[in-house]
N, C-alpha and C positions, 0 to 999 in steps of 0.2 A: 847872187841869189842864195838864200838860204836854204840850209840842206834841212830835209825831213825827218821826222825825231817821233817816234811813237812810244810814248808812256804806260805802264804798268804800275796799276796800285795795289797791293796785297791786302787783303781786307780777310784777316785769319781767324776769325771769330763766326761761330757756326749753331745751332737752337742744337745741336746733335751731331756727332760724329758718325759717318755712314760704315758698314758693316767692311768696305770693300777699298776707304780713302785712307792712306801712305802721305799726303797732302800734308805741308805743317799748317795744322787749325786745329783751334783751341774749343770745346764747348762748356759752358759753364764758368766761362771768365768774362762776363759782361762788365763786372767791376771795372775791365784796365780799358774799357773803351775810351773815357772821358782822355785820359793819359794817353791815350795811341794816336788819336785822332788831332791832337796838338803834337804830337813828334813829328807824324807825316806829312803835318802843314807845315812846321819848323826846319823840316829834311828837302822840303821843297824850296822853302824860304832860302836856304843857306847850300842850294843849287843852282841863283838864278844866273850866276856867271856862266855855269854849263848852259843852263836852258837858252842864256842869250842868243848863240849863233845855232841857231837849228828854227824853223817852225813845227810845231807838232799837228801831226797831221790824223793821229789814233792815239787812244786812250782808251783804255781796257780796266776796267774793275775786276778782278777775279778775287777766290779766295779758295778757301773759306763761303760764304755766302755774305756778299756784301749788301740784299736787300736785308738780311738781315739786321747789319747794319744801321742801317736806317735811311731816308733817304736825304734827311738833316745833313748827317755827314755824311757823303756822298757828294751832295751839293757843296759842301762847302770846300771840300777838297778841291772838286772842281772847279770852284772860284780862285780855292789857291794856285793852281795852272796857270789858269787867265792872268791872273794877276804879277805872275814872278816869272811866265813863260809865254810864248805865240800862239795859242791854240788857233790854229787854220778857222775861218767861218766854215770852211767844208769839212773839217775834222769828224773822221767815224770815233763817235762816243759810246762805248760798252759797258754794261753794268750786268756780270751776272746775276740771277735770281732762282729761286727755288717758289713753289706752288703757294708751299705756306704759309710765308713769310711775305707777299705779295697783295699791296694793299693800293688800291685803286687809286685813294686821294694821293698816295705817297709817290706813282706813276705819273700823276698829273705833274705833281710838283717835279718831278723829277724831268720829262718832257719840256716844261715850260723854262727850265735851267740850260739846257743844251743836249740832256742825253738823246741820243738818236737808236739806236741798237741795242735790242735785250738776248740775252742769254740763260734761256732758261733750263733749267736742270729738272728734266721728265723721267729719265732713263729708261720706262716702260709704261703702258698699259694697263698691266697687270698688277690690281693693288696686292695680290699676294706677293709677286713676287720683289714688289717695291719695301712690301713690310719687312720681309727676308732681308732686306740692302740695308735695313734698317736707314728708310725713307721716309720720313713724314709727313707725306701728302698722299691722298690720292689721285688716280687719273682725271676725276672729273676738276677738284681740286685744280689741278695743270691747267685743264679745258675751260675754267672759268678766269683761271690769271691769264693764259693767253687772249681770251676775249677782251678781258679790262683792258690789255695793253693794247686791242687795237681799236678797242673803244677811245682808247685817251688819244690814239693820232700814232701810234709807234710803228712804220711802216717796214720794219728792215726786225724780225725776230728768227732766230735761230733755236732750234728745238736740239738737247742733247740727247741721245741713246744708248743702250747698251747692251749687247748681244754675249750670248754665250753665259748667262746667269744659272744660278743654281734648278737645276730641271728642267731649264726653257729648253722645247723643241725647236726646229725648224720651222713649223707653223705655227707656234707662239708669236717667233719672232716677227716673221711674216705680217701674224695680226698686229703686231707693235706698229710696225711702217705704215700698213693702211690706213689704219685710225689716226696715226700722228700725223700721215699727209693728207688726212682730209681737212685736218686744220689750217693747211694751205701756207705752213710757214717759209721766207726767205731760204732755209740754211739751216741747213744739217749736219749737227756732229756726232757720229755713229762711231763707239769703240767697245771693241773687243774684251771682255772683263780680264784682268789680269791680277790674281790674287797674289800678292804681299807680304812677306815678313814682317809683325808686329800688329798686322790686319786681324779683328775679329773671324773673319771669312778664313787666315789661315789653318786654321786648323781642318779645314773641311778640304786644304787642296790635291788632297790625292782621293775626294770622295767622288765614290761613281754619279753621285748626285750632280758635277761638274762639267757639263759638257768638255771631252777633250779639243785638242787642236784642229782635228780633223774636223771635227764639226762645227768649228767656229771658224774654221775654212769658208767651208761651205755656207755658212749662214751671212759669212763677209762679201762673198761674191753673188750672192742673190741681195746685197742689199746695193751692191753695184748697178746690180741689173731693173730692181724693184726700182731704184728711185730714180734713175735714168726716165724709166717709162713715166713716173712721175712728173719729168721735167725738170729734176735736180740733176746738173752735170757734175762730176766729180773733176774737181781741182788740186785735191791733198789726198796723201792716203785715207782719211777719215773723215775730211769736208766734202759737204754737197752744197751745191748752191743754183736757185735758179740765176738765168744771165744777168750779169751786173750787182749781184748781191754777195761774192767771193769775201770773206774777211780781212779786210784792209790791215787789220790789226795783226793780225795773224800770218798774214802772206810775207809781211814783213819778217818776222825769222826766218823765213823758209828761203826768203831770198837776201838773206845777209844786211838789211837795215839795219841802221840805228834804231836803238832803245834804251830807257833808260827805266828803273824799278826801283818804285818808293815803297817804302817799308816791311816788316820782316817779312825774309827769305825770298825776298824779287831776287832778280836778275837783269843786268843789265850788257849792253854792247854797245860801246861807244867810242871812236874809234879803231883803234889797234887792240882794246882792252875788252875782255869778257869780264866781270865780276860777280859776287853775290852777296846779299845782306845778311846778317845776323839772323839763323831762324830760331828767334826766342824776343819773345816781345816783351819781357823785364826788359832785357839786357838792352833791346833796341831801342825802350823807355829813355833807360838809363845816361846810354850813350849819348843820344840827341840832347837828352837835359844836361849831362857835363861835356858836350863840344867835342866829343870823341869820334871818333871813327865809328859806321855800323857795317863796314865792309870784310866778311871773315875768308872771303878768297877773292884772289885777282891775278890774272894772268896775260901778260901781254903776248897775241898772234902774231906768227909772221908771216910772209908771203905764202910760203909752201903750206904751211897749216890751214891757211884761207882758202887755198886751192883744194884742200882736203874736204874743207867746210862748205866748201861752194858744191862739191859731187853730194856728199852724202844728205845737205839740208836741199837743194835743188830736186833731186832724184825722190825727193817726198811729195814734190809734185808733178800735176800731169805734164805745164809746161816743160819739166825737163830742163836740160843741161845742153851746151853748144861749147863744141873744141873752140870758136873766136870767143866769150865769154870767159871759157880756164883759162886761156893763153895770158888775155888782159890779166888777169888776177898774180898768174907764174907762166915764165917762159919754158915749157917743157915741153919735150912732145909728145901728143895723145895718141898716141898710133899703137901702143897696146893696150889703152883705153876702150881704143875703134873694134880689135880686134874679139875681144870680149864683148863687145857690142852686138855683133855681128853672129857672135854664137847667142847671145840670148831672145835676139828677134826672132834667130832658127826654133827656139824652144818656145817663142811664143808668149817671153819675159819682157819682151822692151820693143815698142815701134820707132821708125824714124822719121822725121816730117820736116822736112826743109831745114835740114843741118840741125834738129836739136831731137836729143833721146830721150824717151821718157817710159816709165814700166807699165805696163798695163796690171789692170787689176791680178792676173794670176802671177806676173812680176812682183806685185805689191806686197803679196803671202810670203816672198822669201827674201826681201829687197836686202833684209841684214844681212845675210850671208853673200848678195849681189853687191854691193854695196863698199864690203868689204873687201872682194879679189877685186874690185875697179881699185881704189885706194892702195892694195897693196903693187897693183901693178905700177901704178901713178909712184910709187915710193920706190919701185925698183927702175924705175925710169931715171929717176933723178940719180939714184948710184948710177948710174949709165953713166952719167954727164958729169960724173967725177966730185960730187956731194957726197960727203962722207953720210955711214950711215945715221951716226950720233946726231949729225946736225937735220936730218931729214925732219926730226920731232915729229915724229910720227910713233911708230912700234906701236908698242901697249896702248898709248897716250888719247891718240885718236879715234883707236878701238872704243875706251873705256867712253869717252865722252859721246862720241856715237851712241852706245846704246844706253847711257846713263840719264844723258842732259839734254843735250842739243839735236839730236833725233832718234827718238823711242822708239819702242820696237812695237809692230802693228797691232797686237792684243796688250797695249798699254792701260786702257782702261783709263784714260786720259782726257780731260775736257783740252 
């Protein structure tokens, strides 16, 4: 049987660069579409030996804004899938979208190709405070692309958001969620604004205009509880979803899948190896056109590091982590794991439910710092068992990747 394979397209090309996005996306380079859009059909092409032994079961369009894109190439990307790789008939198909760039017939055609799943980029209600994000749409704007898309048959749409912006109160916020749940969308992605070095927004980050921590606390844990009552259950620190609409796409990192990421600055995991592409779209032109490499880091995991990865990407969501799960992965024992366990359900950080732990929302606020003394414990276990500490590959290493790449810290500001 073939193992499951979910794909990632980087589509870095944007009508605008937002006030607040660190994201590699380019605005004002429409010129190098015709050139990107043959690399990453050609990068798939001369992938199809990898894509052989895998069926793909997700495929995610991010970027950048890929309706902006178009939905031309979109489509044809995803013919080049089909065509060099297995895409599942059940495959969840994603294409993120923005309000303004969101055009009906371009929906239809894009439905009638295979996409199933939209991702739309709303962040708030509030056209002032969207102008401020330097957003290009307005709310109503949203409220008419979400209607086209379930005009055209799109049954499975995820609304994104963003809390803790410049000035928003607590009942700002508040009015954000009601209004965006009365469009009754599948799935919710709700994060925490987190301003950026090299971000237009930073210069304003120590302005009292900024709601602080505290209050994007608070506004995180009423959005726990507002959209609960909605009917959206929380599955990730930052996913809501009513039942059976979870992101197939996405649950995959969290639970250590396979994936694989075509064109500049994806990512990918495929077997033992984490990699990433070129983030510079000359260069990743370039390389595909002269038969070169677009891979500018790569790192092969081992067992104990997978075990690392397995706590800190698992513990992002509500399912949770299971000592028979670590063990499979590394033979160690979890019993200072347990015992840290044990003090955080006392705090009222982490529940336990038929052998697997998972944090609870007010866990969720501090999971980096939680996260970390489990990992460090897990590292001195293994000195225990007579594993030198150099070989542990851990220290700095897993720190850095934890909060850099592979699980962000809760006010990421993160689609």
């Amino acid at each position: 049987m073939a193992k499951s394979l979910g794909v990632y397209i980087h589509i870095p090309f944007c009508a605008g660069k937002c006030a607040y996005c660190d994201f590699y996306s380019l605005a004002g380079s429409d010129d190098l579409m015709p050139e990107y859009q043959s690399a990453v059909i050609a990068h798939i092409k001369e992938s199809s030996i990898l894509l052989d032994g895998y069926t793909i079961d997700s495929v995610y369009f991010g970027g950048g804004t890929p309706s902006f894109y178009g939905a031309q190439n979109l489509i044809q990307i995803l013919a080049a899938l089909k065509k060099y790789g297995h895409v599942s008939k059940n495959a969840e198909i994603t294409a993120e979208m923005n309000p303004d760039s969101t055009d009906p017939t371009e929906l239809a055609r894009m439905k009638k190709a295979g996409f199933n799943r939209l991702s739309f980029g709303v962040q708030s209600t509030d056209d002032g405070l969207l102008k401020s994000l330097g957003r290009l749409h307005s709310f109503k704007q949203a409220e008419d692309a979400f209607y086209a898309a379930r005009n055209t048959g799109f049954k499975n749409i995820s609304l994104d958001l963003m809390y803790g912006l410049p000035s928003q109160t607590r009942e700002a916020w508040a009015d954000t969620l009601v209004r965006a749940a009365a469009l009754q969308p599948e799935h919710f992605s709700c994060y925490g604004l987190k301003i950026e070095p090299g971000t237009p927004l930073y210069e304003f980050k120590d302005s009292p205009f900024i709601p602080d921590d505290d209050t994007q606390a608070d506004m995180y844990l009423y959005t726990v509880e507002a959209l609960e009552r909605f009917g959206y259950r929380q599955y990730e620190i930052s996913n809501f979803a009513q039942r059976g609409f979870e992101s197939k796409h996405n649950l995959k990192y969290w639970q250590r899948g396979e994936y694989i990421g075509f064109g500049a600055a994806a990512h990918s995991f495929v077997g033992s190896e984490r990699y990433s592409n070129i983030s510079d779209v000359k260069k990743y032109i370039e390389n595909i056109k002269n038969g070169q490499s677009v891979i500018d880091y790569c790192e092969t995991i081992n067992d104990f590091e997978k075990s690392g990865e397995y706590i800190m990407l698992g513990l992002r969501t509500t399912h949770g982590i299971s000592e028979e799960e670590y063990r499979a992965i590394y033979q160690c024992s979890f019993d200072g794991a347990k015992r840290l366990f044990a003090e955080y359900i006392k705090n009222g950080w982490m529940v336990e439910n038929n052998g697997r732990w998972s944090f609870t929302p007010k866990g969720f606020l501090i999971s980096n710092t939680l996260i970390g003394n489990i990992i460090e414990e897990q590292t001195k276990q293994r000195f225990l068992v007579g594993t030198p500490w150099k070989e542990a590959g851990l220290d700095d290493v897993q720190v850095e990747l934890f909060e850099s790449q592979f699980s962000t810290p809760l006010f990421d500001g993160m689609r």
